[in-house]
Backbone bond lengths (Angstrom), bond angles and torsions (degrees), N, CA, C in turn:
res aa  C-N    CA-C-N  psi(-1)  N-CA   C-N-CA  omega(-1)  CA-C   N-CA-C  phi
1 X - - - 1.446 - - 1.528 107.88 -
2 X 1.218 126.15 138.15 1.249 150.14 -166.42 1.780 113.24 -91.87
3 X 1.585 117.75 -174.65 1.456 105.95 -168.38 1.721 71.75 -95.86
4 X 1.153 125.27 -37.36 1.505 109.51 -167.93 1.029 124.86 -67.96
5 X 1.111 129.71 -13.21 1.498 149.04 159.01 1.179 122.58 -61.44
6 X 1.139 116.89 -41.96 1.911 143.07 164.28 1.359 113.91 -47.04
7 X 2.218 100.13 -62.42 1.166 105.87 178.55 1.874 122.03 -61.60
8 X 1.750 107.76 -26.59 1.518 111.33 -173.95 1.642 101.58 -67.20
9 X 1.264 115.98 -50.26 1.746 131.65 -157.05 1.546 97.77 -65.27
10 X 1.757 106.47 -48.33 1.651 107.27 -149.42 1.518 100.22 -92.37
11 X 1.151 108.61 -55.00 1.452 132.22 -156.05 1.873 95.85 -65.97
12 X 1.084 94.32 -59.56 1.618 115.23 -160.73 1.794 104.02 -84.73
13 X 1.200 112.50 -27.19 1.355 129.76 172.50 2.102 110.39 63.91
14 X 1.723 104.23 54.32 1.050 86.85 -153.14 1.578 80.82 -113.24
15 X 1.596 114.75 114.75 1.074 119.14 178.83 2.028 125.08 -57.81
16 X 1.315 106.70 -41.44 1.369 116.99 173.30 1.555 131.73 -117.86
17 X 1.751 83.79 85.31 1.674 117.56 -163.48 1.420 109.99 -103.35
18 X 1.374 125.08 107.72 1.827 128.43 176.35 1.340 77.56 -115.70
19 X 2.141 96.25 141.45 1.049 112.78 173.43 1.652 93.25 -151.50
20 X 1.600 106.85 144.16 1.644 99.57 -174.08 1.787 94.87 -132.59
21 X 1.058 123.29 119.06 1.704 109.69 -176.51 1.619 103.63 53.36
22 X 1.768 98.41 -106.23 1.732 103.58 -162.38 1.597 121.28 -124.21
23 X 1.392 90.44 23.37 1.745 122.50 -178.84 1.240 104.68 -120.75
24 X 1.496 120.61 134.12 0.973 148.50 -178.00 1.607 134.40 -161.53
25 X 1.660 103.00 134.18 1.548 94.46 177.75 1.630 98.76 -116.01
26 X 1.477 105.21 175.85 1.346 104.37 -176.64 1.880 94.12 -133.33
27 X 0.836 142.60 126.80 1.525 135.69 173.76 1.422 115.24 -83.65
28 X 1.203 147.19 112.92 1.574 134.92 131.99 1.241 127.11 -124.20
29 X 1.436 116.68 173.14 1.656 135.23 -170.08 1.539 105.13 -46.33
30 X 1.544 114.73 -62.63 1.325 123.23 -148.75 1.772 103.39 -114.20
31 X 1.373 115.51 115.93 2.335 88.65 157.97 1.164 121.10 -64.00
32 X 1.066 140.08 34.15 1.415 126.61 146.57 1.638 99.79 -75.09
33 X 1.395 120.38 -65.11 1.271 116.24 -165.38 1.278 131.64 -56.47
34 X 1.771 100.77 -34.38 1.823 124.68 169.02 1.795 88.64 -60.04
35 X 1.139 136.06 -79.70 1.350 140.35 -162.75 1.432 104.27 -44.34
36 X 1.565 126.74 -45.59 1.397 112.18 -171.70 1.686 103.42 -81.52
37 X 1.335 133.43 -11.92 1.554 154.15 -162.89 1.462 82.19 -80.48
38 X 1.260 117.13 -57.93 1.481 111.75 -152.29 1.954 105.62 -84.27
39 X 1.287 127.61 -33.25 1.293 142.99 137.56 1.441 108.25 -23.80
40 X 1.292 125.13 -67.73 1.441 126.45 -174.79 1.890 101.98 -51.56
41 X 1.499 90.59 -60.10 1.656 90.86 -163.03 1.933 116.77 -57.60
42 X 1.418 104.46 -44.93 1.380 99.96 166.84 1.255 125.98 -50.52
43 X 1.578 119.53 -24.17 1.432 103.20 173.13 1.311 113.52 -90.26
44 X 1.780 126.02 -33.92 1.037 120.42 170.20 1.907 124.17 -46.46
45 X 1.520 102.54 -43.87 1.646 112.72 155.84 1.542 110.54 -39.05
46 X 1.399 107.16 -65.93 1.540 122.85 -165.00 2.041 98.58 -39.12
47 X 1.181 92.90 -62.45 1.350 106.63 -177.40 2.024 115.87 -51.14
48 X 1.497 126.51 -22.13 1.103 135.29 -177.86 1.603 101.35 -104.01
49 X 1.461 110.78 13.17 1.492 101.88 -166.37 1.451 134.22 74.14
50 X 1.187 115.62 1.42 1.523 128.22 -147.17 1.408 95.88 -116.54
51 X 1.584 119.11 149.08 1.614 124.71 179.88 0.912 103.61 -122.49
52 X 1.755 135.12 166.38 1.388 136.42 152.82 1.288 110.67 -115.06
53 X 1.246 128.88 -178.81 1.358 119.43 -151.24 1.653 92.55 -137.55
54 X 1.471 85.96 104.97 1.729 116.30 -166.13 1.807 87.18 -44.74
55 X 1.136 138.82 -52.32 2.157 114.41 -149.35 1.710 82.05 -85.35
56 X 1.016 159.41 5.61 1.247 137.93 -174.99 1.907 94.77 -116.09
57 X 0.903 112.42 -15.56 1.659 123.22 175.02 0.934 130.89 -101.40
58 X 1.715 99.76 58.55 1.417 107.53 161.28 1.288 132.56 -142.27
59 X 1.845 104.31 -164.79 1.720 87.61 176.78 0.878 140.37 -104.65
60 X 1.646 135.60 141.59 1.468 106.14 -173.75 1.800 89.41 -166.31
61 X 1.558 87.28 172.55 1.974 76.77 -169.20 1.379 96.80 -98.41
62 X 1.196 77.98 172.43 1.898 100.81 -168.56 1.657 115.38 -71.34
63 X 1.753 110.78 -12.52 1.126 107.44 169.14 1.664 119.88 -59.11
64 X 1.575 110.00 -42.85 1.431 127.04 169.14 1.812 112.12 -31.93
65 X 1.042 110.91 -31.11 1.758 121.53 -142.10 1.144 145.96 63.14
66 X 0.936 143.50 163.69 1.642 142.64 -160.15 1.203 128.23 -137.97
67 X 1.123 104.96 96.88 1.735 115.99 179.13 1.608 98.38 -50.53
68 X 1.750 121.07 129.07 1.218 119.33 165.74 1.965 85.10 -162.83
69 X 0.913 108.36 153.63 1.353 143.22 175.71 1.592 87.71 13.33
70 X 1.268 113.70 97.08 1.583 137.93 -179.57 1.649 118.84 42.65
71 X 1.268 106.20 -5.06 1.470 122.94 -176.72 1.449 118.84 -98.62
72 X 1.249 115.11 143.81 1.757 128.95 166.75 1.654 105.89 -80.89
73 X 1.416 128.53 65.61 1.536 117.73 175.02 1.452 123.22 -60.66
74 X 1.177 110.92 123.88 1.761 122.99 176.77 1.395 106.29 -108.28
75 X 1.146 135.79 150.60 1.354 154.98 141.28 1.754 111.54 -0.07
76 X 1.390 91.23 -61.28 1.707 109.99 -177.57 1.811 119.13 -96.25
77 X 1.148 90.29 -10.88 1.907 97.24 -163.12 1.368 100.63 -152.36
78 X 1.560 106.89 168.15 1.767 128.56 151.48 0.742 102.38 -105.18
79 X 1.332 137.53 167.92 1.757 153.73 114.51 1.249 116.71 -134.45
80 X 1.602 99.46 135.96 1.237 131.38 -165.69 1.817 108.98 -60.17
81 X 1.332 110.76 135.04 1.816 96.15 -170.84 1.923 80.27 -82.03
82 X 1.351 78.72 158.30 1.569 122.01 -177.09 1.387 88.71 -61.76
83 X 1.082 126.67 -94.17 1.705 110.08 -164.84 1.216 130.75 -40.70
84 X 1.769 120.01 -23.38 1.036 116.36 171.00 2.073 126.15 -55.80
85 X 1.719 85.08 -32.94 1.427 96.32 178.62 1.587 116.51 -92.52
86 X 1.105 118.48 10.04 1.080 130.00 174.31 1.560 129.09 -99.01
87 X 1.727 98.76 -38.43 1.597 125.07 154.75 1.965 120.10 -50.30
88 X 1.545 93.07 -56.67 1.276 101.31 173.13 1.970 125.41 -79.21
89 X 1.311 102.77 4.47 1.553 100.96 170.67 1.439 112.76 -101.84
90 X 1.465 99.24 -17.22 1.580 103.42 163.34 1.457 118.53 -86.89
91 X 1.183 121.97 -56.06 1.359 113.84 162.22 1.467 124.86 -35.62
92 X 1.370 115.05 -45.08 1.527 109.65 174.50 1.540 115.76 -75.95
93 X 1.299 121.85 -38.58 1.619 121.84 155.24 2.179 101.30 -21.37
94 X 1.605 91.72 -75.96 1.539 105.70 -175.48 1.883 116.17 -32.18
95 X 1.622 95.27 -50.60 1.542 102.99 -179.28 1.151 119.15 -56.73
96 X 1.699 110.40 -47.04 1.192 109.24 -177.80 1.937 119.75 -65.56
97 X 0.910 103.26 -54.93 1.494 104.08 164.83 1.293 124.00 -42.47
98 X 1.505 131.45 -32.21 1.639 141.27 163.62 1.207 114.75 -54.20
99 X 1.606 100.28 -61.61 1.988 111.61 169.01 1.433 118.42 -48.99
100 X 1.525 110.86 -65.33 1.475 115.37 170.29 1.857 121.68 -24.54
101 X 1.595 103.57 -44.92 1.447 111.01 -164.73 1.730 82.56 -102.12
102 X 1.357 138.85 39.28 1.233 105.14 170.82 1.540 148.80 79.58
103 X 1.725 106.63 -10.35 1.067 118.07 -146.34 1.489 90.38 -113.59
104 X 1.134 131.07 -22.05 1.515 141.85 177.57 1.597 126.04 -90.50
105 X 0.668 147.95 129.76 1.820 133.05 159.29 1.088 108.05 -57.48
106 X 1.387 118.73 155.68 1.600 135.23 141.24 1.101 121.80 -39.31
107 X 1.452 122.17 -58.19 0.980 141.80 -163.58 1.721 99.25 -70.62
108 X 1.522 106.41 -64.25 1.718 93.10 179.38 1.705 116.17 -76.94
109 X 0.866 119.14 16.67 1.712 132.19 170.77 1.771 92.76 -89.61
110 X 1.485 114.87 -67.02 1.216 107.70 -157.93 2.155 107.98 -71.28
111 X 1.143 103.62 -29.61 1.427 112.52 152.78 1.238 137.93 -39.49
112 X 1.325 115.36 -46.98 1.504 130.24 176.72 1.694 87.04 -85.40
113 X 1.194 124.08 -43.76 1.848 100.63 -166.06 2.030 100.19 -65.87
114 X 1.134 86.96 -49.65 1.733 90.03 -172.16 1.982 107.33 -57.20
115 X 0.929 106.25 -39.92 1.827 95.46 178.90 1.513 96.78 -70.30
116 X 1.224 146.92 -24.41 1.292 140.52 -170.11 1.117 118.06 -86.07
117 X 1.644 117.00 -30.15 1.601 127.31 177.32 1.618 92.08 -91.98
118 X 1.006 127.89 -9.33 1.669 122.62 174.55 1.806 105.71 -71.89
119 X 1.238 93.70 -64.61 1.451 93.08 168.09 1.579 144.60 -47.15
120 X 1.730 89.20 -34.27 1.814 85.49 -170.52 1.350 91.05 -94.16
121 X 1.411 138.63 -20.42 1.434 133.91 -176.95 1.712 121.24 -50.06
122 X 1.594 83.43 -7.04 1.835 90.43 -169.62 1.979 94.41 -95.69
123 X 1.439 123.78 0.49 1.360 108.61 171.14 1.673 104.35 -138.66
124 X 1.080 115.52 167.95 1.739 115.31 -161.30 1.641 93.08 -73.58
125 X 1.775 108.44 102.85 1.010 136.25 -155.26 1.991 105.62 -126.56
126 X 0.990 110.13 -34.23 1.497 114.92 -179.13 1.033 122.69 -52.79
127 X 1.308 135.89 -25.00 1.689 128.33 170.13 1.873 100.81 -59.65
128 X 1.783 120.21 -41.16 1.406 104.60 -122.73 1.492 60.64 -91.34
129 X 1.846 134.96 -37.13 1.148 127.39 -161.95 1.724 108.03 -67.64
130 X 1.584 121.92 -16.08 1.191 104.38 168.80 1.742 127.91 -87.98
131 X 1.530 93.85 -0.09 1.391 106.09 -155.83 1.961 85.34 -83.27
132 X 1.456 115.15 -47.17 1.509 124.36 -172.49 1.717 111.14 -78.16
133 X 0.923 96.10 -24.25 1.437 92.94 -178.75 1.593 111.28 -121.05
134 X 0.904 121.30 -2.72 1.757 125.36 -172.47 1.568 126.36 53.98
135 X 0.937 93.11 14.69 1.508 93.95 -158.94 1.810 130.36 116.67
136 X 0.983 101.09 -28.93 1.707 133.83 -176.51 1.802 89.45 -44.21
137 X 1.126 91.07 129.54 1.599 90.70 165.43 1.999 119.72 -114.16
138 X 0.914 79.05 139.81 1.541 92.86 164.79 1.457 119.34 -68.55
139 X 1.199 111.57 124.26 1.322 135.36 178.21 1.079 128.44 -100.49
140 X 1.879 128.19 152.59 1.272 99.50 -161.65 1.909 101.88 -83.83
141 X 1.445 101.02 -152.52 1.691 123.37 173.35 1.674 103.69 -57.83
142 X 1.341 111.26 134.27 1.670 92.32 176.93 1.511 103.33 -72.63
Protein backbone atom coordinates (compact mmCIF):
# COMPACT_ATOMS: atom_id res chain seq x y z
CA UNK A 1 0.00 0.00 0.00
CA UNK A 2 1.16 3.33 -1.11
CA UNK A 3 1.08 7.06 0.56
CA UNK A 4 -1.86 7.47 -1.91
CA UNK A 5 -3.62 4.78 -0.76
CA UNK A 6 -3.20 5.97 2.90
CA UNK A 7 -4.28 9.34 1.80
CA UNK A 8 -7.75 7.64 -0.08
CA UNK A 9 -8.49 5.00 3.05
CA UNK A 10 -7.26 7.39 6.00
CA UNK A 11 -7.49 10.85 5.06
CA UNK A 12 -10.57 10.61 2.84
CA UNK A 13 -12.01 7.70 4.90
CA UNK A 14 -13.17 5.88 1.88
CA UNK A 15 -13.82 2.44 2.92
CA UNK A 16 -14.49 0.81 -0.71
CA UNK A 17 -11.38 1.79 -2.68
CA UNK A 18 -10.18 -0.44 -6.05
CA UNK A 19 -7.21 0.88 -7.46
CA UNK A 20 -5.21 -0.84 -10.43
CA UNK A 21 -1.88 1.19 -11.54
CA UNK A 22 -3.68 4.68 -12.50
CA UNK A 23 -7.41 3.67 -12.44
CA UNK A 24 -9.40 3.86 -9.76
CA UNK A 25 -12.85 3.75 -8.24
CA UNK A 26 -13.83 4.91 -4.93
CA UNK A 27 -17.47 3.58 -3.71
CA UNK A 28 -19.96 5.55 -1.42
CA UNK A 29 -23.65 5.87 -0.22
CA UNK A 30 -24.29 9.49 -1.12
CA UNK A 31 -22.56 12.15 -4.14
CA UNK A 32 -22.01 14.56 -1.90
CA UNK A 33 -19.22 12.51 -0.42
CA UNK A 34 -18.00 10.87 -3.97
CA UNK A 35 -18.07 14.73 -5.20
CA UNK A 36 -16.20 16.12 -2.18
CA UNK A 37 -13.69 12.61 -2.49
CA UNK A 38 -13.11 13.55 -5.91
CA UNK A 39 -12.43 17.53 -4.99
CA UNK A 40 -10.03 16.30 -2.34
CA UNK A 41 -8.10 14.07 -4.79
CA UNK A 42 -7.64 16.67 -7.61
CA UNK A 43 -6.06 18.89 -5.36
CA UNK A 44 -4.06 16.38 -3.64
CA UNK A 45 -2.99 15.41 -7.57
CA UNK A 46 -2.83 19.20 -8.18
CA UNK A 47 -0.22 19.33 -5.51
CA UNK A 48 2.05 16.15 -7.14
CA UNK A 49 1.63 17.87 -10.45
CA UNK A 50 -0.60 15.23 -11.65
CA UNK A 51 -4.24 15.64 -13.46
CA UNK A 52 -7.20 13.38 -13.86
CA UNK A 53 -9.16 13.37 -16.70
CA UNK A 54 -12.34 15.30 -15.85
CA UNK A 55 -15.15 12.89 -18.51
CA UNK A 56 -13.87 9.64 -16.95
CA UNK A 57 -14.15 11.36 -13.30
CA UNK A 58 -17.20 11.10 -12.33
CA UNK A 59 -20.21 10.28 -10.48
CA UNK A 60 -22.58 7.97 -11.07
CA UNK A 61 -24.05 4.78 -9.51
CA UNK A 62 -22.94 1.58 -10.06
CA UNK A 63 -26.28 0.53 -11.37
CA UNK A 64 -25.19 2.61 -14.66
CA UNK A 65 -21.86 0.42 -14.92
CA UNK A 66 -18.36 1.13 -14.81
CA UNK A 67 -15.88 1.38 -17.26
CA UNK A 68 -12.60 0.03 -15.42
CA UNK A 69 -9.85 -1.95 -16.99
CA UNK A 70 -11.54 -2.70 -20.52
CA UNK A 71 -14.76 -3.74 -18.83
CA UNK A 72 -18.44 -2.33 -18.25
CA UNK A 73 -18.63 -3.43 -14.28
CA UNK A 74 -22.23 -3.90 -12.91
CA UNK A 75 -23.24 -4.88 -9.51
CA UNK A 76 -24.21 -8.41 -10.88
CA UNK A 77 -21.90 -8.90 -14.01
CA UNK A 78 -18.87 -7.69 -16.36
CA UNK A 79 -18.96 -7.11 -19.93
CA UNK A 80 -16.32 -6.76 -22.03
CA UNK A 81 -16.42 -3.10 -23.91
CA UNK A 82 -17.10 -3.69 -27.48
CA UNK A 83 -13.98 -2.31 -28.84
CA UNK A 84 -11.96 -4.22 -26.78
CA UNK A 85 -13.42 -7.31 -28.60
CA UNK A 86 -13.32 -5.88 -31.67
CA UNK A 87 -9.49 -4.75 -31.39
CA UNK A 88 -8.62 -8.26 -30.48
CA UNK A 89 -10.49 -10.10 -33.49
CA UNK A 90 -8.47 -8.07 -35.64
CA UNK A 91 -5.37 -8.47 -34.07
CA UNK A 92 -5.84 -12.17 -33.98
CA UNK A 93 -6.95 -12.16 -37.78
CA UNK A 94 -3.19 -10.25 -37.94
CA UNK A 95 -1.53 -13.18 -35.78
CA UNK A 96 -2.83 -15.65 -37.59
CA UNK A 97 -1.60 -14.51 -40.92
CA UNK A 98 2.13 -13.79 -39.27
CA UNK A 99 2.15 -17.53 -37.99
CA UNK A 100 0.73 -18.90 -41.21
CA UNK A 101 3.76 -17.12 -43.20
CA UNK A 102 6.23 -18.11 -40.53
CA UNK A 103 6.91 -14.91 -39.18
CA UNK A 104 5.45 -15.53 -35.63
CA UNK A 105 6.11 -18.41 -33.08
CA UNK A 106 3.72 -20.79 -31.74
CA UNK A 107 4.70 -20.26 -28.75
CA UNK A 108 4.17 -16.33 -28.85
CA UNK A 109 0.84 -16.87 -30.91
CA UNK A 110 -0.33 -19.32 -28.30
CA UNK A 111 0.81 -16.70 -25.52
CA UNK A 112 -0.90 -13.76 -26.76
CA UNK A 113 -4.22 -16.04 -27.17
CA UNK A 114 -3.90 -17.37 -23.53
CA UNK A 115 -3.17 -13.78 -21.75
CA UNK A 116 -6.23 -12.53 -23.73
CA UNK A 117 -8.67 -15.36 -22.77
CA UNK A 118 -7.13 -14.77 -19.18
CA UNK A 119 -8.41 -11.47 -19.19
CA UNK A 120 -11.80 -11.50 -20.72
CA UNK A 121 -12.67 -14.74 -18.69
CA UNK A 122 -12.96 -12.41 -15.71
CA UNK A 123 -16.35 -10.73 -17.46
CA UNK A 124 -19.33 -12.65 -19.24
CA UNK A 125 -17.01 -13.31 -22.10
CA UNK A 126 -18.08 -16.83 -23.60
CA UNK A 127 -20.27 -16.03 -26.48
CA UNK A 128 -17.46 -13.60 -28.07
CA UNK A 129 -14.74 -16.41 -26.87
CA UNK A 130 -16.87 -19.03 -28.65
CA UNK A 131 -17.64 -16.95 -31.53
CA UNK A 132 -13.36 -16.48 -32.16
CA UNK A 133 -12.30 -19.52 -31.24
CA UNK A 134 -15.28 -22.03 -31.68
CA UNK A 135 -14.69 -23.93 -29.14
CA UNK A 136 -10.99 -24.85 -30.04
CA UNK A 137 -9.02 -25.13 -27.07
CA UNK A 138 -5.82 -23.94 -26.21
CA UNK A 139 -3.18 -26.16 -25.53
CA UNK A 140 -0.36 -26.13 -23.54
CA UNK A 141 3.67 -25.45 -24.81
CA UNK A 142 4.71 -28.61 -26.65
Amino acid sequence: MNEFDHFVMRTLGCGAYLRFVDDMLLFADDKRTLWAWRAALMERLAGLRLTIHAGPAQVRPTSEGVRFLGFFVFPQHRRLLRRKGVYYQRKLRRMQALYEAGRLSRVDYVDSLRGWINHVRYGDTWGLRRKLFGGVRIYPHP
